[in-house]
C-alpha positions in Angstrom: 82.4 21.7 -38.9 80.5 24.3 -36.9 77.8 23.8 -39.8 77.6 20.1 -39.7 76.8 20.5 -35.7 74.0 22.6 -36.1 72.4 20.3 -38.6 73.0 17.4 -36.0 71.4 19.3 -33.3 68.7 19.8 -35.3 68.3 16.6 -36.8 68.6 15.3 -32.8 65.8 18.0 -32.1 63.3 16.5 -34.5 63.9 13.2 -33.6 63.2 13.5 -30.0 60.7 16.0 -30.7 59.0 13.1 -32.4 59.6 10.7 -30.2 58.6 12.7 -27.0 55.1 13.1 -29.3 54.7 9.2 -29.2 55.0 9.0 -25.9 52.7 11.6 -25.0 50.4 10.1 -27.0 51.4 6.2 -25.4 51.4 7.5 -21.8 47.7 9.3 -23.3 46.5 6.2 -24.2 47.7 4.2 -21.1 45.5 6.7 -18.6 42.7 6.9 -20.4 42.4 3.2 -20.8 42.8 2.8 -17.3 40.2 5.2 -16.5 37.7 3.7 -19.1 38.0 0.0 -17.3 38.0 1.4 -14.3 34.5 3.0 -14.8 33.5 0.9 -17.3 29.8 -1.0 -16.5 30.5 -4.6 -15.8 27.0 -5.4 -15.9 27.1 -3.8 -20.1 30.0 -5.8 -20.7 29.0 -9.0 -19.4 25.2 -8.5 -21.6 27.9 -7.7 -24.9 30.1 -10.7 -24.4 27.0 -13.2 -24.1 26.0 -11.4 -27.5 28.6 -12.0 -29.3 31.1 -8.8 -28.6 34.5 -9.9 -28.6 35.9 -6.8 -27.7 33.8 -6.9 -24.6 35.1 -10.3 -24.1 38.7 -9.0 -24.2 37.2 -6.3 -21.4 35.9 -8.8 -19.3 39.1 -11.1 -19.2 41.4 -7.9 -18.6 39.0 -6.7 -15.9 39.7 -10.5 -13.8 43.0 -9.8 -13.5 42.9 -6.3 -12.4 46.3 -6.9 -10.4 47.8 -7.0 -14.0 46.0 -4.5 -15.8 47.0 -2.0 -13.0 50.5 -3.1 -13.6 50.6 -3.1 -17.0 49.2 0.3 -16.9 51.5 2.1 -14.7 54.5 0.1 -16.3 53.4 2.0 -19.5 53.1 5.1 -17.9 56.2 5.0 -16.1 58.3 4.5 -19.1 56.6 6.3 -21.6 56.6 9.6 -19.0 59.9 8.8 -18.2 61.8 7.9 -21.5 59.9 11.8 -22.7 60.9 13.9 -19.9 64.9 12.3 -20.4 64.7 12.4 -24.1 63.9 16.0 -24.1 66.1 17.4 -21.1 68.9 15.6 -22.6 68.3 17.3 -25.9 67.5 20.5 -24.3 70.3 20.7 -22.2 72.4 20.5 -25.4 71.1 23.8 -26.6 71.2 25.8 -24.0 72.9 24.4 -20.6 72.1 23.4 -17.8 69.1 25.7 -17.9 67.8 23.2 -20.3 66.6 20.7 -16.9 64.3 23.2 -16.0 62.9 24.3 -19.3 62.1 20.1 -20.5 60.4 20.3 -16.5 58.0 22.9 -16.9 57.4 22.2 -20.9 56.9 18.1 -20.0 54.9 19.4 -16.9 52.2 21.4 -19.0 52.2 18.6 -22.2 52.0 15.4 -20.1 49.1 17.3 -17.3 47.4 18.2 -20.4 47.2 16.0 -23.2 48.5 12.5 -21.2 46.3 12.7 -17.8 43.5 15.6 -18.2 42.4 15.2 -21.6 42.4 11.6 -21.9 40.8 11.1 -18.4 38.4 13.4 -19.2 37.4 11.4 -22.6 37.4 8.3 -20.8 35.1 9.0 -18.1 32.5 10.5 -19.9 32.3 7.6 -22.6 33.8 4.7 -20.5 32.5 1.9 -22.2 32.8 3.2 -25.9 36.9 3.9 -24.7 37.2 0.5 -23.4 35.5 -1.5 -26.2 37.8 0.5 -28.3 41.4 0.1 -26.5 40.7 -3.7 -25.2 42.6 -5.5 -27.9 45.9 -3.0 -27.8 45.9 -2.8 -24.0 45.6 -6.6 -24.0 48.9 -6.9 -26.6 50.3 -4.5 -23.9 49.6 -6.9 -21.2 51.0 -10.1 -22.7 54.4 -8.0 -23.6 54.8 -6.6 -19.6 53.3 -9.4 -18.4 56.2 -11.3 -17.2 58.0 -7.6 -15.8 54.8 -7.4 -13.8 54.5 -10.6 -12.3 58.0 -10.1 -10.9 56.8 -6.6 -9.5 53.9 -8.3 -8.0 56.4 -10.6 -6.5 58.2 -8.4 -5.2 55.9 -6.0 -3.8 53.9 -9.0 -2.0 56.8 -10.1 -0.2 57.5 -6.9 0.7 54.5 -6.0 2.2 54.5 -9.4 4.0 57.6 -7.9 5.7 55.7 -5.0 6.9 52.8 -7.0 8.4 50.3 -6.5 5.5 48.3 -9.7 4.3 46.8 -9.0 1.3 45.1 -12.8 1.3 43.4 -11.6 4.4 41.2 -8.8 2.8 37.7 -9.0 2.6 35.2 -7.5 1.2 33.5 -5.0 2.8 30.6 -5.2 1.3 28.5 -8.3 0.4 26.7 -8.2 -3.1 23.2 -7.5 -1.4 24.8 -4.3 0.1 26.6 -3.4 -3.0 23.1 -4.0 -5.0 21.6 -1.4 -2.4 24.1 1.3 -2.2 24.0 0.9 -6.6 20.2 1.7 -6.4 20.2 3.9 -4.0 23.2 6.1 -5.7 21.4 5.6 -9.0 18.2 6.9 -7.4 19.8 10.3 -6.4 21.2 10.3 -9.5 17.8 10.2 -11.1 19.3 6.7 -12.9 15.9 5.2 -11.3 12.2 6.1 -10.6 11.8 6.2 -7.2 9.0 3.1 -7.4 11.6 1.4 -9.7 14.2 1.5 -6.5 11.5 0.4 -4.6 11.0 -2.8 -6.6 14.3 -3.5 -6.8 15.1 -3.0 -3.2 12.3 -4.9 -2.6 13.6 -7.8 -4.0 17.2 -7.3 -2.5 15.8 -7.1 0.9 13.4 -10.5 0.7 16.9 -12.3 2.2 16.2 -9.7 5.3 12.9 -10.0 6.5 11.0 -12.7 8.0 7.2 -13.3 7.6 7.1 -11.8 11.0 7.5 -8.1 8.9 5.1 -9.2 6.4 2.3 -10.9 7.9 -1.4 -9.7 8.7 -1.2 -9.3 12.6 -4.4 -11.4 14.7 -5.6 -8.0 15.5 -6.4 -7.5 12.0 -6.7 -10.7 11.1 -10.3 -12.0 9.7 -11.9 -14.8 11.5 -15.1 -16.6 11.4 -16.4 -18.7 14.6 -17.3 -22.1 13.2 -20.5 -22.6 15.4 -22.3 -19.7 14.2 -25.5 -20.7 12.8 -25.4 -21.3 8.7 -26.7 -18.0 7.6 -24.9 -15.8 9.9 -21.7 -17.9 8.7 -22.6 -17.0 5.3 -23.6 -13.7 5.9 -20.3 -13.1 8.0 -18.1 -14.7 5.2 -19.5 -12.2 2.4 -18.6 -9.9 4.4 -15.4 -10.3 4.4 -13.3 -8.6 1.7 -11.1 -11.7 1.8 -11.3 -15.2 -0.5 -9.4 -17.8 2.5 -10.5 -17.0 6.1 -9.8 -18.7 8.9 -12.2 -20.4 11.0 -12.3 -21.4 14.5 -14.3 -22.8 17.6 -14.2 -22.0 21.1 -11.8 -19.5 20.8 -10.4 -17.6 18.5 -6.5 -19.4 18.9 -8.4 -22.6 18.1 -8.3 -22.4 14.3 -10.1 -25.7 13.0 -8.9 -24.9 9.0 -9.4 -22.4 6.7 -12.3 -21.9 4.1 -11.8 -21.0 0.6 -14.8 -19.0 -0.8 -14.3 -21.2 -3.8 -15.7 -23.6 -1.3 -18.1 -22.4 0.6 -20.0 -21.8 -3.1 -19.1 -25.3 -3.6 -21.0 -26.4 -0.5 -23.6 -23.9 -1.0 -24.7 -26.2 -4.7 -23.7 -29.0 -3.4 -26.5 -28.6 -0.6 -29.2 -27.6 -2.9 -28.7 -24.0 -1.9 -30.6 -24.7 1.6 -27.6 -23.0 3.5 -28.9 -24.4 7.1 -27.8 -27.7 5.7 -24.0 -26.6 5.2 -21.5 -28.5 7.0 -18.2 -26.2 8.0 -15.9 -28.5 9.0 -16.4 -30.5 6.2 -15.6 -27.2 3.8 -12.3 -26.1 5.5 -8.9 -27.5 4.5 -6.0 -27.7 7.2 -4.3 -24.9 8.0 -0.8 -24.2 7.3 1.5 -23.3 10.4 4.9 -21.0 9.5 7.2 -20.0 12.5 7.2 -16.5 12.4 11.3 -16.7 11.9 11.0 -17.8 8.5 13.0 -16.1 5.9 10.7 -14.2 3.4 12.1 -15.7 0.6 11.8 -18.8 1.6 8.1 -18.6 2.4 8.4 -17.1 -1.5 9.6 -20.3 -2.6 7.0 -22.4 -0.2 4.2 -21.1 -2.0 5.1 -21.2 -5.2 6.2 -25.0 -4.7 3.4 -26.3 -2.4 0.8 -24.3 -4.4 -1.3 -22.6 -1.2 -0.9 -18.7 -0.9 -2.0 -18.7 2.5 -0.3 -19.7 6.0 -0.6 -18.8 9.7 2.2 -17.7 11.5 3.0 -19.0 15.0 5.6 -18.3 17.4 8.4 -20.3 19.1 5.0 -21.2 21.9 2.8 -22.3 18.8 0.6 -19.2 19.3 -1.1 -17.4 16.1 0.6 -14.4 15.5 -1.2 -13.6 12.3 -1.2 -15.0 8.6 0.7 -14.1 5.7 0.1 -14.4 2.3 1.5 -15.1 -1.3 0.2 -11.3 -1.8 2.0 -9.9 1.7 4.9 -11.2 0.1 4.5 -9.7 -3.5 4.2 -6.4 -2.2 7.3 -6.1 -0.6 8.4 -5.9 -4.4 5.5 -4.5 -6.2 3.9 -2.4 -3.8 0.3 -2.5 -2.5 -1.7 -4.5 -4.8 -4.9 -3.0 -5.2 -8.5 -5.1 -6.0 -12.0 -3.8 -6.0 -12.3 -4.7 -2.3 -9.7 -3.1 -1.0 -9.2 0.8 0.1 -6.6 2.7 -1.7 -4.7 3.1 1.8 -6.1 1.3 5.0 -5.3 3.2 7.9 -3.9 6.5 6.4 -4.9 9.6 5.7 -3.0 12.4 4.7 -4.7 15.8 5.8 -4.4 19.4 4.2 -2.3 20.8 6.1 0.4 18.1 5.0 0.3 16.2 8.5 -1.0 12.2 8.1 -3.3 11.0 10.5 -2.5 7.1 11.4 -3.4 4.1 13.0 -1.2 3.2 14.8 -1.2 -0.6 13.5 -0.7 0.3 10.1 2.9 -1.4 9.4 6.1 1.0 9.3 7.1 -0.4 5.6 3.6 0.4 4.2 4.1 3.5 5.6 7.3 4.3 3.9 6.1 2.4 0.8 3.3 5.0 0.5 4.7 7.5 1.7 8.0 7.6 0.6 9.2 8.0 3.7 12.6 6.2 5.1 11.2 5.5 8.7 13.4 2.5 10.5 11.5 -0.8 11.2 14.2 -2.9 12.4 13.0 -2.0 16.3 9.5 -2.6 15.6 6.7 -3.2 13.2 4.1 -1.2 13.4 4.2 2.7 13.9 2.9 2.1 17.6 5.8 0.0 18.2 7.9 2.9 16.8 6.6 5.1 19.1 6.3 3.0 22.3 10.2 2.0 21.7 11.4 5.8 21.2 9.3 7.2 24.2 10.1 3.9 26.2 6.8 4.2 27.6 3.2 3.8 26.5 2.3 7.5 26.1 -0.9 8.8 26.9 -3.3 10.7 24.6 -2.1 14.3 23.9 1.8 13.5 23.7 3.8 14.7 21.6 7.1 13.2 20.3 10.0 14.7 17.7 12.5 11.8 16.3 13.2 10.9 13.0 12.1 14.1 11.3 8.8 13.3 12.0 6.5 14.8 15.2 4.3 12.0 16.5 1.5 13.1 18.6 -0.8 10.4 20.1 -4.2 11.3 18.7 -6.7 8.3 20.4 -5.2 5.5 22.9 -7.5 2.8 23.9 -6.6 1.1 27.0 -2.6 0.2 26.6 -3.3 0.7 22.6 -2.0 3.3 20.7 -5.1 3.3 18.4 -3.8 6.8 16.2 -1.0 9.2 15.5 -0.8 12.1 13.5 2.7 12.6 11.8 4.1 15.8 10.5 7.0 15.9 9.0 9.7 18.5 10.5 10.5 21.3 8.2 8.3 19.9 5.6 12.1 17.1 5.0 11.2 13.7 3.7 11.5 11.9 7.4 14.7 9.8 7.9 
């Protein structure tokens, strides 16, 4: 009798021993399956699925109904954590009391921290999308058998969180998908996921839907501009000059823009005349000018261009005024950065000095100087680096001052008349200025 007992025990003690195993290995499998979907890439699964994966697939459609995959998941869990810890107190208990409860505590303690949450977890997140690829088509058999218990927890916990005042239908997302795009790159960039003029591209594209040509444009300070009634040769001459192909031209004052003349053009009239430039007639060269409120969203200027086929407009404000022009390059270098021809100068307007300062004028735009720099400077205040400083000192400084914000020190190098013609910046501490 006494015999037959001890084999029953330990029959009893291999069969839970075997069944605690499989659902160690169940609740294993339900947290590191989680984790892997989790932190799985959408992006990767989506490019898989179009190719053909269907595994990915199977990832995808679990990963739209995350409600239910959560569910499903701690469901799992639950009962496979549960069911072992019972299984082997009870059997535990039988062998040697009531001491038994605290033995299966401490033993399922170490086996389920180790080999169900840590080790799994640990797998998972280091090889996401291999663990999810791998578990979709199980975890989605899982899913279609709980399905129904989780629906009515879902239920259930909806209407009682109703009770309590919570709305869940109410939520929204904190972040729109231009924000999330930016916070992706600019994790990815600290991460060293990105170059830093990779980031710059892409961020340049994300922010298009955030500027207006306004940021962009050429200001009229800068702007090139020939006077119509100039004699023939000094047009000419004035035109070569010029490190620009579209310039516009005007008569009796420089806001009186007649059109704008292509250099294309002006060679044009140059044969067409016999190459006896005294008989060149302007106004006959020019083509109407293009007028842009200087409100106009930068990507839709993008999509202007490209569909009217002119790369070149003025931009007016809400009076009609010329503010300055912007063109179909402006625009492409918010993505690309500068585009450099044989005309141009490396950098206009800065120059960095030995001693790591950078002597400025002060209408060089804050964006190019960032873009060049890579610096993080804010230009949502003002546009040039003048502006920056005016609107921190709330005041135009005079020659001499000196101003700390930022991380940078700004000290007014040459001011003509209320024109703050150049800075020199110095970073603080030799810190990238924020």
């Amino acid at each position: 009798m006494h015999g037959g007992h001890a084999e029953h025990l330990t029959v009893n003690l291999w069969v839970a021993g075997a069944i605690v195993i499989f659902c160690i290995i169940l609740s294993a499998f339900f947290s590191g399956s989680e984790t892997a979907l989790t932190a799985a890439s959408r992006a990767r699964m989506h490019g898989l699925a179009k190719n053909g994966d269907r595994r990915a697939t199977v990832v995808n459609r679990l990963l739209s109904r995350r409600d239910r995959l959560i569910g499903t998941v701690l469901l799992g869990n639950t009962l496979a954590n549960i069911g072992s810890s019972a299984l082997l107190t009870s059997v535990l208990e039988e062998l040697v009391g009531y001491k038994g409860v605290i033995y299966a505590t401490g033993l399922m303690t170490v086996l389920l921290l180790v080999f169900a949450e840590v080790m799994p977890k640990t797998l998972a997140i280091n090889f996401p999308d291999r663990v999810a690829l791998s578990v979709a088509r199980t975890l989605s058999f899982f899913v279609a058998i709980f399905g129904p218990v989780v629906a009515g927890v879902e239920v259930f916990v909806h209407f009682f969180l109703r009770l309590v005042g919570v709305n869940l239908r109410a939520n929204r997302r904190l972040l729109s998908g231009h924000d999330e795009l930016k916070s992706t790159l600019h994790l990815l960039l600290q991460e060293g996921g990105v170059q830093r003029v990779e980031h710059q591209m892409f961020g340049g594209i994300i922010e298009l839907h955030e500027l207006v040509v306004e940021d962009v444009m050429v200001h009229r300070t800068n702007m090139g501009m020939i006077d119509a009634d100039l004699p023939s040769r000094e047009f000419v001459r004035q035109m070569v000059a010029l490190p620009y192909t579209r310039v516009p031209v005007w008569r009796g004052e420089p806001d009186n823009i007649i059109g704008v003349l292509h250099a294309s053009d002006l060679l044009r009239g140059i044969e067409e005349s016999g190459g006896v430039v005294a008989d060149l007639k302007i106004d006959d060269l020019v083509f109407e000018p293009w007028y842009v409120p200087n409100t106009t969203d930068v990507h839709d200027q993008l999509q202007a261009f490209l569909k009217r086929k002119i790369h070149f407009a003025l931009v007016v404000d809400e009076y009609g005024v010329v503010m300055g022009l912007v063109t179909l390059e402006d625009i492409l270098e918010e993505i690309v950065g500068d585009i450099i021809d044989e005309h141009d100068l490396a950098v206009q307007g800065v120059r960095p000095n030995p001693d790591g300062s950078v002597t400025v004028d002060g209408s060089i735009p804050i964006r190019d100087l960032n873009r060049v720099m890579g610096w993080s400077l804010p230009d949502e205040d003002a546009t040039t680096i003048a502006g920056l400083v005016i609107h921190e000192a709330r005041a135009i400084p005079e020659t001499g001052q000196i101003f700390t914000f930022y991380g940078v020190r700004f000290e007014v190098l040459r001011k003509t008349r209320n024109r703050i013609a150049s800075i020199r910046l110095v970073p603080e501490n030799g810190q990238e200025p924020q």
